[in-house]
NUKOL-910113 format. One record per residue: x, y, z of N, C-alpha, C in turn. Coordinates in steps of 0.1 Angstrom, whole numbers, padded with zeros to 4 digits, always signed. Last residue first. Example, Ala and Ser with C-alpha at 12.3 -4.5 7.8 and 13.67 -1.06 7.14 Angstrom:
2
+0128-0022+0071+0137-0011+0071+0129+0000+0079;+0132-0057+0078+0123-0045+0078+0132-0033+0078;
//
This chain:
395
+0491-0040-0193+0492-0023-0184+0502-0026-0172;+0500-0063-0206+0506-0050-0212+0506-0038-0202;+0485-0081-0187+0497-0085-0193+0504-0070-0199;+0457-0075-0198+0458-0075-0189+0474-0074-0185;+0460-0083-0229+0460-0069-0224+0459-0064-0208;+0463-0108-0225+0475-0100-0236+0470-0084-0227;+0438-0115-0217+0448-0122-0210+0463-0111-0214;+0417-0113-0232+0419-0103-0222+0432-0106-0215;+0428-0120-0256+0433-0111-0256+0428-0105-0246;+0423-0154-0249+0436-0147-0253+0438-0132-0249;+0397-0148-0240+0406-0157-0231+0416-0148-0238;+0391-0150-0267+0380-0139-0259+0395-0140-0245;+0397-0169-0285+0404-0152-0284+0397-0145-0278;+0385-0191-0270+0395-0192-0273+0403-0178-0275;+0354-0182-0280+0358-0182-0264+0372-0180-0264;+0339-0170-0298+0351-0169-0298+0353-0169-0285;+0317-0195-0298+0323-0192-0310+0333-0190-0310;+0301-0202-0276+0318-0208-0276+0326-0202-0287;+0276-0195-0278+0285-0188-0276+0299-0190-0270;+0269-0202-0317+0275-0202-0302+0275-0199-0292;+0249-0203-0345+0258-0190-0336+0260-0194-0316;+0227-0221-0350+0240-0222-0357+0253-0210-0348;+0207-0211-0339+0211-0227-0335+0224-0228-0341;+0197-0180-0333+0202-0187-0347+0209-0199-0340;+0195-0158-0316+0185-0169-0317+0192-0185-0330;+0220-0143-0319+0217-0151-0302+0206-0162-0305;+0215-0130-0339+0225-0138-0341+0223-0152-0327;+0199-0111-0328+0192-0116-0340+0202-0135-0343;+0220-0095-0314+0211-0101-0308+0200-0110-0317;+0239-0091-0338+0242-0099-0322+0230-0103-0325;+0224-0072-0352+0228-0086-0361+0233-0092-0349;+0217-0053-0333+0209-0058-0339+0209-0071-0340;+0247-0045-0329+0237-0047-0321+0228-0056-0323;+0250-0031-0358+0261-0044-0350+0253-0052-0340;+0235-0011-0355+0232-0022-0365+0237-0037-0358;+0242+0005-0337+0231+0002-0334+0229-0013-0343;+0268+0015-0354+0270+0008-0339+0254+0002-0336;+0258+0010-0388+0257+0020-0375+0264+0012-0360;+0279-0002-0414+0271-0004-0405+0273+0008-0395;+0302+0006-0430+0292+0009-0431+0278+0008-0423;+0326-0013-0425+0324-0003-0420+0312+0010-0423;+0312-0039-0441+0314-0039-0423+0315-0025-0417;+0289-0033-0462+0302-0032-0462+0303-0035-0448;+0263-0047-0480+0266-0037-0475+0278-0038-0465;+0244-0060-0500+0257-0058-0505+0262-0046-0492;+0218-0061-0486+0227-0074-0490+0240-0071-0490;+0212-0036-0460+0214-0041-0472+0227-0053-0477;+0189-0039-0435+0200-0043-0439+0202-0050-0452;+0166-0051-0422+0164-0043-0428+0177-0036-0431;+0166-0078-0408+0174-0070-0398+0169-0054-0414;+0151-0094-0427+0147-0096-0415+0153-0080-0411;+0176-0096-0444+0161-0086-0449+0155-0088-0437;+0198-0111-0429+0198-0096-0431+0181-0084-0437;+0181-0132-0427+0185-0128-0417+0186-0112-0417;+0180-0140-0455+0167-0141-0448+0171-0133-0437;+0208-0145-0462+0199-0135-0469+0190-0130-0457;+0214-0163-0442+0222-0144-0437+0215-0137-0447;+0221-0188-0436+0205-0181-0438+0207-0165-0441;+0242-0199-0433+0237-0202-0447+0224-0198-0443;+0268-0197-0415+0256-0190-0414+0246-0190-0425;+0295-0194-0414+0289-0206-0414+0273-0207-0413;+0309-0180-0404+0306-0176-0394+0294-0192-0400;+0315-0170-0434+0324-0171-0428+0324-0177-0416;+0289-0154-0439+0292-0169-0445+0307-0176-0438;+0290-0131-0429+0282-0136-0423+0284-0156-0426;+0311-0123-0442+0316-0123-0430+0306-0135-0420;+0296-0119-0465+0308-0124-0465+0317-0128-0450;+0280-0099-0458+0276-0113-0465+0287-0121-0462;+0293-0077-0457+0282-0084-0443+0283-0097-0447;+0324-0075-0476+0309-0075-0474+0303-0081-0460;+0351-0052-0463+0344-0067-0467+0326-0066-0467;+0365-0032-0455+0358-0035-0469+0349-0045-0470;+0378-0045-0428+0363-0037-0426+0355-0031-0441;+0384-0071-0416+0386-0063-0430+0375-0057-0432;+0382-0071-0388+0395-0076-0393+0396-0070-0411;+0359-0063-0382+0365-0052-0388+0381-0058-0393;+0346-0084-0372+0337-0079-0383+0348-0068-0390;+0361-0090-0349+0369-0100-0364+0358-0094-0373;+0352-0070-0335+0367-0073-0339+0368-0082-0351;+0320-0080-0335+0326-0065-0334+0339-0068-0340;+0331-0106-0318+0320-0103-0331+0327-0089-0337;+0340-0098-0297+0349-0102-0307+0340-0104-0322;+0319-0087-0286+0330-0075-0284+0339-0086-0296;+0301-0104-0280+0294-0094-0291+0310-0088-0294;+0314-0119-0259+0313-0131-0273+0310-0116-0284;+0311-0105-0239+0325-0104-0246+0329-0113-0259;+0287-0108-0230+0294-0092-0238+0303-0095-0245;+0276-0122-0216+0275-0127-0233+0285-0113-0239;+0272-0113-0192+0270-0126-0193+0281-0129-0213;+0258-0084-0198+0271-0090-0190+0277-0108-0197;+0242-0088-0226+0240-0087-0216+0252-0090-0209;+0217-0084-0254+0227-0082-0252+0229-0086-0232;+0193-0087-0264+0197-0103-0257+0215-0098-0255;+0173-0059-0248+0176-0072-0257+0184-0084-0255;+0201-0043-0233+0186-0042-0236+0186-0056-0247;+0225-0028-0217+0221-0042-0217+0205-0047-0218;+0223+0004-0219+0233-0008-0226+0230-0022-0229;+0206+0020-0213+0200+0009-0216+0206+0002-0225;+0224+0042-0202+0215+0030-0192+0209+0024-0197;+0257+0040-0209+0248+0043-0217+0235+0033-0204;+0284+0054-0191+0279+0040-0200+0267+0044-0199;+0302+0085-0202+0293+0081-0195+0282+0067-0197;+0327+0102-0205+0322+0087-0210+0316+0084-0200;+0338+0134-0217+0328+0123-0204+0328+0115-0216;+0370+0143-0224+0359+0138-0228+0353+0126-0217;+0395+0163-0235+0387+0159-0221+0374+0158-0224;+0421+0159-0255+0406+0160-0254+0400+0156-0243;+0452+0179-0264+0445+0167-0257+0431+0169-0255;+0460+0184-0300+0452+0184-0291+0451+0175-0277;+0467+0175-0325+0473+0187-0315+0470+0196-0305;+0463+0153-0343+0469+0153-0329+0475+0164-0320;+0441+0144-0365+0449+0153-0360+0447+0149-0347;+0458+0113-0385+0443+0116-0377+0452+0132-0374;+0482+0106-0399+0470+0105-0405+0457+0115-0404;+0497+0126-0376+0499+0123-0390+0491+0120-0396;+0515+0148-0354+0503+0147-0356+0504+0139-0369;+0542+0137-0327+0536+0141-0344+0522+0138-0347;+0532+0144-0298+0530+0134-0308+0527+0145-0318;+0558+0156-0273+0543+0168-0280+0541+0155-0293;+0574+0164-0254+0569+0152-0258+0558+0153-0264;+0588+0184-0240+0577+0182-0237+0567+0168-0244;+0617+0180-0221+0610+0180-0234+0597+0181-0232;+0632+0179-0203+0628+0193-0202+0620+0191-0215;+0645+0155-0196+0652+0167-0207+0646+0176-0205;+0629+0144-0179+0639+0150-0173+0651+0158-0183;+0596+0143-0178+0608+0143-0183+0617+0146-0183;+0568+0147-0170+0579+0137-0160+0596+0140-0167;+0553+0177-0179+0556+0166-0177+0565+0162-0164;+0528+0195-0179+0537+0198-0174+0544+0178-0177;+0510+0211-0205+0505+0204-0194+0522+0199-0191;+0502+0230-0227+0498+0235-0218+0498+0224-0206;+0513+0219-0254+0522+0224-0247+0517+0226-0232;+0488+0200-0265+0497+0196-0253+0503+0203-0250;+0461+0225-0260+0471+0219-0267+0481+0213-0256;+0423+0209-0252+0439+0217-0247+0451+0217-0252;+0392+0211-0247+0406+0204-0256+0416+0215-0253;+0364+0199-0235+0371+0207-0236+0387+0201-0245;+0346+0179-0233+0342+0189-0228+0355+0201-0225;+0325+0161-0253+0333+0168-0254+0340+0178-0247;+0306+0128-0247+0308+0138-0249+0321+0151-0251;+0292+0103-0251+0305+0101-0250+0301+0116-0255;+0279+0074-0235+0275+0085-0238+0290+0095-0239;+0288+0041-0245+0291+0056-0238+0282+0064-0247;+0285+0017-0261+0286+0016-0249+0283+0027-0238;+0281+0025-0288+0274+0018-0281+0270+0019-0266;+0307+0036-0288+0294+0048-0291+0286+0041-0287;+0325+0017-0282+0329+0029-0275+0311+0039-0276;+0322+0002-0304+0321-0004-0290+0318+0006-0279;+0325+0015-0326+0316+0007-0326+0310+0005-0311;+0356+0023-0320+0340+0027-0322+0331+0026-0318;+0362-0003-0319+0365+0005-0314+0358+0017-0308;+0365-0010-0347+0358-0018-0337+0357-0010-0328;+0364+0021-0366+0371+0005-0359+0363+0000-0352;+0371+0044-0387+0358+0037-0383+0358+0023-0380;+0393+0050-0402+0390+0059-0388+0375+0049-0380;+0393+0040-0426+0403+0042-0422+0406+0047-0402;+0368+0043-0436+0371+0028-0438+0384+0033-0428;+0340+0058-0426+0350+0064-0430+0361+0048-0424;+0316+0044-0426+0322+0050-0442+0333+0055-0439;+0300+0060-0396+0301+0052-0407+0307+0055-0419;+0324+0085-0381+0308+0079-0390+0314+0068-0392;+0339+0084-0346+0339+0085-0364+0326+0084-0365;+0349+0088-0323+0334+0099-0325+0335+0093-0342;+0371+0077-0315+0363+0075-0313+0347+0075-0312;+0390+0086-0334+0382+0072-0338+0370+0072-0332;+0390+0111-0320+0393+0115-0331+0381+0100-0338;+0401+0106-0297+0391+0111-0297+0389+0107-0309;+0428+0097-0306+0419+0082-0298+0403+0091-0298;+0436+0122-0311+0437+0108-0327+0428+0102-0317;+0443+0137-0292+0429+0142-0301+0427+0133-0314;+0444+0118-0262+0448+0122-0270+0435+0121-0283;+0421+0122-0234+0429+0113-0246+0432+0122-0253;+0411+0129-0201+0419+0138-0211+0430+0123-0219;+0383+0117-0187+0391+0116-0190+0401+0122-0204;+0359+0109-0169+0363+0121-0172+0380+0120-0178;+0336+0085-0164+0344+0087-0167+0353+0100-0175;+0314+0071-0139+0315+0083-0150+0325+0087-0152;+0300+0042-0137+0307+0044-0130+0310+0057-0147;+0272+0026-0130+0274+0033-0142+0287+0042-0137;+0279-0001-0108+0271+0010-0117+0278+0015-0133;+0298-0017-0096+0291-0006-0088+0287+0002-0090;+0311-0029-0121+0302-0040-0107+0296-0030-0098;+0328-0011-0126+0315-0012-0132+0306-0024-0123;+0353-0019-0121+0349-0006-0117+0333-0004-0118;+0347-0051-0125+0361-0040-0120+0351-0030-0111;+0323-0057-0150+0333-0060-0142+0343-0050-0133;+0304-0055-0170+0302-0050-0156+0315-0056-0148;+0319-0062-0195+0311-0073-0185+0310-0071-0172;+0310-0034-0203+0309-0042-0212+0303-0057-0201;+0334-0022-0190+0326-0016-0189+0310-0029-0193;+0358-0039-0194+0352-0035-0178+0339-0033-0177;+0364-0031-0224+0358-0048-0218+0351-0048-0206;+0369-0005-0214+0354-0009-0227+0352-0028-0221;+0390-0003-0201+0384+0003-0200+0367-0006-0205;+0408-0019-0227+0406-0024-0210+0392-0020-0203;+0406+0000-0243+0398-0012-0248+0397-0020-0231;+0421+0019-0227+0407+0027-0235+0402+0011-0238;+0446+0008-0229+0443+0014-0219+0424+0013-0220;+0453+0005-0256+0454-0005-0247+0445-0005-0233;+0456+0033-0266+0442+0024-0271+0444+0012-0260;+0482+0037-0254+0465+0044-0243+0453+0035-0252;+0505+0030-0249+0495+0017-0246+0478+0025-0243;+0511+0061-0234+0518+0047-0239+0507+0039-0238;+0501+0082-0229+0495+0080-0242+0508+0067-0244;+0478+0080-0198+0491+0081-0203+0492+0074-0215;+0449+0102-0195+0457+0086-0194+0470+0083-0203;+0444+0116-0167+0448+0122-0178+0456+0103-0181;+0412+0115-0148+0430+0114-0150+0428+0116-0163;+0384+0112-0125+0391+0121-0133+0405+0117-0136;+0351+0098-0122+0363+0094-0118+0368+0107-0130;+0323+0093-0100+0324+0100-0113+0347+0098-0111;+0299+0075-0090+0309+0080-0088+0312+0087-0101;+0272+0064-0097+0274+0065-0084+0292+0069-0082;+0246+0079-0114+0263+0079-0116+0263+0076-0105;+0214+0061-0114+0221+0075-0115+0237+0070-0115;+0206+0028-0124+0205+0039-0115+0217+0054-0119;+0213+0010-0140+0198+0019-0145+0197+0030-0134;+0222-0007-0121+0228-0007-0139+0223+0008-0141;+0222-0006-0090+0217-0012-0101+0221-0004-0113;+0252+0000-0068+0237+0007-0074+0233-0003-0087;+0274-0009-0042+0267-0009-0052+0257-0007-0058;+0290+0022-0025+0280+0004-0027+0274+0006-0039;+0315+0037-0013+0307+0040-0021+0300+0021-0029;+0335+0042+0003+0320+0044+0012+0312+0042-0001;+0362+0041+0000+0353+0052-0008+0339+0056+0003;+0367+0015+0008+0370+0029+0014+0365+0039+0013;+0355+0005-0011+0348-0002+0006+0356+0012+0015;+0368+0005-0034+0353+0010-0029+0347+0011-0016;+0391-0004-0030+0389+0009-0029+0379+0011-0027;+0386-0035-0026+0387-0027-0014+0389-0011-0015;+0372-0036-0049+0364-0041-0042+0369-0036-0029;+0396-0034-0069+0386-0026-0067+0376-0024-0055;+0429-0033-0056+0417-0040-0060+0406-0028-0058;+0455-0025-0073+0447-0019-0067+0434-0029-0070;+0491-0015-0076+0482-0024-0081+0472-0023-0073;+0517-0007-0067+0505+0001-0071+0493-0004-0074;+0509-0026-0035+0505-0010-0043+0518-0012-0054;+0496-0058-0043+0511-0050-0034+0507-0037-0043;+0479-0086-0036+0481-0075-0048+0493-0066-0040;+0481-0121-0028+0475-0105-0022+0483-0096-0031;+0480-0140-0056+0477-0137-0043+0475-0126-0041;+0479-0135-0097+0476-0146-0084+0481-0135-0069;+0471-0114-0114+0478-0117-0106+0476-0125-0099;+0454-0098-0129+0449-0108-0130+0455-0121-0123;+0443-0068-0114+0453-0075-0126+0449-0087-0120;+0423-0046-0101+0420-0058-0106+0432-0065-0117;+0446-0020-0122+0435-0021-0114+0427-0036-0114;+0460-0006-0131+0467-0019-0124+0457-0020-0114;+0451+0022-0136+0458+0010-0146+0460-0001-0146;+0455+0034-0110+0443+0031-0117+0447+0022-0129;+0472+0028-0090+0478+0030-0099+0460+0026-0103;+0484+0041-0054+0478+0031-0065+0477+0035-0075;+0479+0051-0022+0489+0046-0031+0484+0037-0043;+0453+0077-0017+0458+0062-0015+0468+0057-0022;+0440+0098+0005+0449+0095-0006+0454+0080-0008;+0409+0119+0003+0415+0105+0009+0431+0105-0003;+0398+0154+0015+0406+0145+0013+0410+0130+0014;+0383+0160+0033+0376+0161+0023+0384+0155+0013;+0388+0161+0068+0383+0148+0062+0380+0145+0045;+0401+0183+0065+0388+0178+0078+0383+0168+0065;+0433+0186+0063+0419+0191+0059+0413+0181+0067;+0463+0180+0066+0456+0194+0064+0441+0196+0066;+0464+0157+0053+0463+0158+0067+0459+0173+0074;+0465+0164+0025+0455+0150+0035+0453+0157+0048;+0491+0173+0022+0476+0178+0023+0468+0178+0027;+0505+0153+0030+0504+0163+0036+0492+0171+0034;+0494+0134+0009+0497+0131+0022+0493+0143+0032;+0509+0150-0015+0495+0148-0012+0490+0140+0001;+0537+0149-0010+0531+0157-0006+0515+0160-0008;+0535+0117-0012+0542+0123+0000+0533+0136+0002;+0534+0112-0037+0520+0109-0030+0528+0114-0013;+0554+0123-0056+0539+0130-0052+0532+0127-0040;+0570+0098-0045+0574+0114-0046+0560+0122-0043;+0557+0078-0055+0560+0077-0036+0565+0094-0038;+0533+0075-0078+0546+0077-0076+0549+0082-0060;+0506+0068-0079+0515+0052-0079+0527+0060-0075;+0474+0075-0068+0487+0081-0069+0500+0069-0066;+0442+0087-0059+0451+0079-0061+0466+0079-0069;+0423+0105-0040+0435+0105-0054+0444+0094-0052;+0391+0120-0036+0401+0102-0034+0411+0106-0045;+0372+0143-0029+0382+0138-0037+0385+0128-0032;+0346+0164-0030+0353+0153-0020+0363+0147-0029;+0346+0197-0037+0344+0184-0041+0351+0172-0031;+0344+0227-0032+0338+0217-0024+0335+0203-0031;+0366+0244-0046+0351+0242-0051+0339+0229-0043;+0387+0231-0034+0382+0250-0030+0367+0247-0042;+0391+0212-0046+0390+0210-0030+0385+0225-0027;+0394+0214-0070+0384+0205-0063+0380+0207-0049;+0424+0227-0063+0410+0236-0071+0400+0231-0070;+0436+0208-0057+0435+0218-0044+0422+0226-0052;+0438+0190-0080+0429+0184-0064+0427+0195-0056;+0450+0205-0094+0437+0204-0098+0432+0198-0083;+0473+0205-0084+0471+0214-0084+0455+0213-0086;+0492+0182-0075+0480+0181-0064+0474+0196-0074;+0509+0169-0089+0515+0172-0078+0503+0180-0071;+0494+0139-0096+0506+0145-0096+0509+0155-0084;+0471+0121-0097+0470+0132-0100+0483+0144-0097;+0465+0093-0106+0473+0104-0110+0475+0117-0108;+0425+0099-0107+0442+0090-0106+0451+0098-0112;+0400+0108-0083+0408+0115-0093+0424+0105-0091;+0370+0103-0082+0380+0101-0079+0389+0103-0087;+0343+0128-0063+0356+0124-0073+0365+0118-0068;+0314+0130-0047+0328+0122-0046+0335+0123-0061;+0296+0160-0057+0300+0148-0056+0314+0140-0054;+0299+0190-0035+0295+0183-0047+0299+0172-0050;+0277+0212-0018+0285+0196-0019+0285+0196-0031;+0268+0245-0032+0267+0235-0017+0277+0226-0027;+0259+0251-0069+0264+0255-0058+0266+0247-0045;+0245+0229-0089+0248+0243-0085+0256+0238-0074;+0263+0213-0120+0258+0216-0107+0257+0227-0103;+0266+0206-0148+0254+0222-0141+0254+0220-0131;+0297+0205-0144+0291+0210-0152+0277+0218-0145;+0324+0202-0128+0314+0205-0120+0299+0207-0129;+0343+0198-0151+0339+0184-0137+0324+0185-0129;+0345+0220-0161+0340+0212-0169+0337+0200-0155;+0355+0233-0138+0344+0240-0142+0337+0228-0151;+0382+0221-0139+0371+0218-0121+0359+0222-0128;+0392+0227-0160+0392+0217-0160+0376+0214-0146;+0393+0256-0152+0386+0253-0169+0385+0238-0161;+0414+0255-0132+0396+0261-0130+0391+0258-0139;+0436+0239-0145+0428+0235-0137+0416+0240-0132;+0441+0267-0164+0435+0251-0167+0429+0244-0159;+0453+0280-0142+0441+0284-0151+0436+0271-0159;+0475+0267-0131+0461+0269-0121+0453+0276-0131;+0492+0244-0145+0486+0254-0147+0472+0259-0137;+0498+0217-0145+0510+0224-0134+0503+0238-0135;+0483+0184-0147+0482+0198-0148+0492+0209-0135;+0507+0160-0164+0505+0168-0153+0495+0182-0150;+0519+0130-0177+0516+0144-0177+0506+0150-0167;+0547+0110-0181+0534+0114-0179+0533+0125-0178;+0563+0087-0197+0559+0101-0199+0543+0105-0193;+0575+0059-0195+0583+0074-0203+0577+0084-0201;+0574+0036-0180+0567+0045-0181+0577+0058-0181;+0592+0010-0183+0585+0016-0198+0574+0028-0195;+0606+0004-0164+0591-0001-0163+0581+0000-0173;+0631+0012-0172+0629-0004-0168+0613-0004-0171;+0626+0037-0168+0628+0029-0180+0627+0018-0181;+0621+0042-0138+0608+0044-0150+0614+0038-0164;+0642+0030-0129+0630+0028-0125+0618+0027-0138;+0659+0050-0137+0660+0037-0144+0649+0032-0143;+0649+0073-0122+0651+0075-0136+0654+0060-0147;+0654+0069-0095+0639+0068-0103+0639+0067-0118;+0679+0066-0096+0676+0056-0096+0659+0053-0101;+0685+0096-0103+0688+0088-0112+0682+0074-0107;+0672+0103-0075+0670+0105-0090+0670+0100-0102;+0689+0097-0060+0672+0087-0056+0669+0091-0074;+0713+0109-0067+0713+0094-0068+0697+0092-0064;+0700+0136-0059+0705+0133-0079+0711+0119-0075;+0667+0139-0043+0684+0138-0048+0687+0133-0059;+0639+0157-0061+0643+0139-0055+0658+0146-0055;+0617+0179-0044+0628+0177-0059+0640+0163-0054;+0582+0174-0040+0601+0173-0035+0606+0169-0047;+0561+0201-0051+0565+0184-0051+0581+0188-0048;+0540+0221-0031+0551+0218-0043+0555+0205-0044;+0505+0231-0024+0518+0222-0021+0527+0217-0038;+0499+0263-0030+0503+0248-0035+0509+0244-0029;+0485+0287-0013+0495+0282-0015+0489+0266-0021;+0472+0319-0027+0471+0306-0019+0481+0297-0020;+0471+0343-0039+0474+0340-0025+0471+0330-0014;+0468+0336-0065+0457+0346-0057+0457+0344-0042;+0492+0314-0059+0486+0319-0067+0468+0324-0064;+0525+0300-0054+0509+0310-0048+0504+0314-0055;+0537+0271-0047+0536+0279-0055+0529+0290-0046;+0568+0262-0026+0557+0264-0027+0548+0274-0040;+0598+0260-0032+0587+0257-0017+0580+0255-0020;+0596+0257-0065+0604+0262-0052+0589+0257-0042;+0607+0227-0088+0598+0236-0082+0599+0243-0073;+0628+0211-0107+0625+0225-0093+0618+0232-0090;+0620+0196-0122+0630+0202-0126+0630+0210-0115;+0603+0176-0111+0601+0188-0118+0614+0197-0110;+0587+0173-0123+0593+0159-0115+0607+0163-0112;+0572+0197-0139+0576+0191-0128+0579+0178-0130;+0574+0229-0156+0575+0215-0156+0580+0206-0149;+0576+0258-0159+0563+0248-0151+0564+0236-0154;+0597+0263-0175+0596+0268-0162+0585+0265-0152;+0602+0259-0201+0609+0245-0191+0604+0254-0179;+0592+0268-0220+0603+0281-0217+0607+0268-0205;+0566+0259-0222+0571+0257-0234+0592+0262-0231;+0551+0267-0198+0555+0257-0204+0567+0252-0211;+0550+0297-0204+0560+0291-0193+0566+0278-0194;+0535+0293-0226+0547+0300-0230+0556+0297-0218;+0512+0283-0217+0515+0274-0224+0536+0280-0224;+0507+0301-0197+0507+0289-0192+0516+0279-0203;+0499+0319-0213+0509+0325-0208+0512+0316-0197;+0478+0317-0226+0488+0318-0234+0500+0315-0225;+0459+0316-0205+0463+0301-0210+0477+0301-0221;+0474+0340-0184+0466+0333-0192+0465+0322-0196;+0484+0348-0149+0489+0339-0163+0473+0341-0169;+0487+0377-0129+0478+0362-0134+0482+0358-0149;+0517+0385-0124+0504+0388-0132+0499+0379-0129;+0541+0382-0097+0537+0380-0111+0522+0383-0112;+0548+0377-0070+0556+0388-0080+0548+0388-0089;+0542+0342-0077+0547+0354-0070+0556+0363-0072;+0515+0337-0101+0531+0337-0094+0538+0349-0084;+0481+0338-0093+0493+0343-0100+0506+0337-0093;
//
């Protein structure tokens, strides 16, 4: 509870929220929170010149809005979904980015989770520092920016930017074969600038074992907005909601649900006091969605494989450049004068639409596509290059 105060509900999280009185970078947090008589470390309230110069900072750098758990009842909902059926004793390394002003890390940390937080803003990561130093070792903090992870930068990297290869080596955590169990499990909230940008980054990594994925099946816990959930889970047929994206995403992940939150209930960076809440329009958006993404262990079966991923992943993209379009038509496109024989081979109807295929189908027509003397894999080398190059460039 607050001091002096009841225990909040979720109602009564969102209503503080909503009233500017739980919102940090933060408008003032005092000393310290307490709640069931424990203490939070608070975040320092910046001077009004360090202030305003963070304040250009983040325009300049186009980061407008991040978000925060500032609610200790969310955060138990949140640690409860992290810890799913574990029982009881140790529980696994988390690494958690972003993680602001530490509330969910201290609720990891009273449920016996080992944590790593990484953390790009020098404000927070001060008083996560201190915490650090508080505790027997259960704690690591490091300056960095999960998003600026492996950039594509020439020489030695400078925080926030973050190699993988030396977080891991701190973590203590080596590499496991493909097929082996979760050898980490990771937690943030991903900031909804550039978040499909964010989410396709994520999917390439995943895809050419690269980055984070060179050391397994690395387990992704992650609160998107309820439109990026939203594509992500589509059917077949639905021409408007059913992307490459998809396709890639349901392939790729075991991709589950494990809770949803309205945005009022999570604290921002914003120094109006706004909360920044996305008009909801086509898709619904009145929701954030905390959803496992877990890569799938028999991702790379058949002639799919590291090696070749990123030739299937533009396959995939230019198959939805006009996702009405016939198979046939895409197939002839691609220069492919067998695609009857090919498709009754693949048990796949002639006249059958791009957004009508299963993710498993797409699959299929790859790996069937791999034997064919006519199909490359120079095909799309040229915009394979380009757009990791654009999206690497955007985070």
């Amino acid at each position: 509870m607050l001091a002096g105060r009841a225990p909040l509900g979720a109602g009564g999280c969102g209503r503080l929220l909503a009233a500017g009185l739980l919102r940090p970078l933060l408008c003032g947090l005092p000393p310290c929170w307490v709640t069931a008589g424990r203490h939070y470390p608070s975040l320092r309230v910046a001077e009004p010149a360090k202030e305003k110069r963070l304040v250009r900072k983040e325009q300049r750098s186009s980061l407008v809005v991040r978000r925060f758990i500032a609610c200790p009842q969310l955060a138990r909902t949140v640690r409860r979904c992290l810890q799913g059926g574990a029982g009881p004793g140790p529980q696994p390394l988390l690494l958690e980015f972003a993680p602001g002003p530490g509330i969910l890390t201290q609720s990891l940390l009273d449920a016996g989770f080992r944590v790593v937080a990484l953390e790009s803003n020098s404000d927070f990561l001060t008083d996560l520092q201190s915490l650090e130093s508080s505790l027997d070792g259960r704690l690591k903090v490091i300056h960095g920016d999960f998003f600026r992870m492996d950039p594509m930068a020439k020489g030695a990297l400078k925080p926030p930017a973050v190699s993988s290869e030396k977080l891991f080596k701190t973590l203590g955590v080596a590499a496991v074969p493909w097929r082996a169990d979760v050898p980490l499990k990771v937690f943030g909230i991903v900031p909804q600038q550039l978040e499909r940008n964010r989410l396709w980054r994520l999917l390439f990594a995943m895809y050419e074992c690269s980055s984070i994925y060179r050391y397994g099946r690395v387990e992704l816990n992650l609160f998107i907005s309820e439109k990026e959930y939203t594509v992500l889970t589509a059917k077949p047929g639905k021409s408007k909601i059913y992307q490459a994206l998809t396709v890639l995403a349901q392939l790729g992940y075991e991709i589950e649900l494990l809770h949803k939150e309205p945005w009022s209930s999570f604290a921002t960076n914003l120094k109006n006091g706004g909360l920044a809440i996305p008009k909801a329009g086509r898709l619904p958006n009145d929701h954030f969605c905390l959803v496992r993404l877990t890569p799938q262990q028999n991702l790379f079966t058949g002639g799919l494989k590291p090696s070749n991923a990123s030739t299937f992943i533009f396959m995939v993209k230019q198959s939805f450049a006009k996702p009405k379009s016939k198979l046939t038509d895409r197939l002839n496109s691609w220069s492919l004068d067998n695609s009857d024989r090919l498709l009754k081979a693949l048990e796949i109807p002639r006249n059958a639409s791009m957004y009508n295929l299963y993710p498993e189908d797409y699959k299929r027509l790859f790996e069937a596509l791999q034997n064919s003397h006519l199909f490359a894999e120079t095909f799309f080398h040229d915009e394979v290059l380009t757009s990791t190059r654009t999206m690497n460039l955007l985070i």
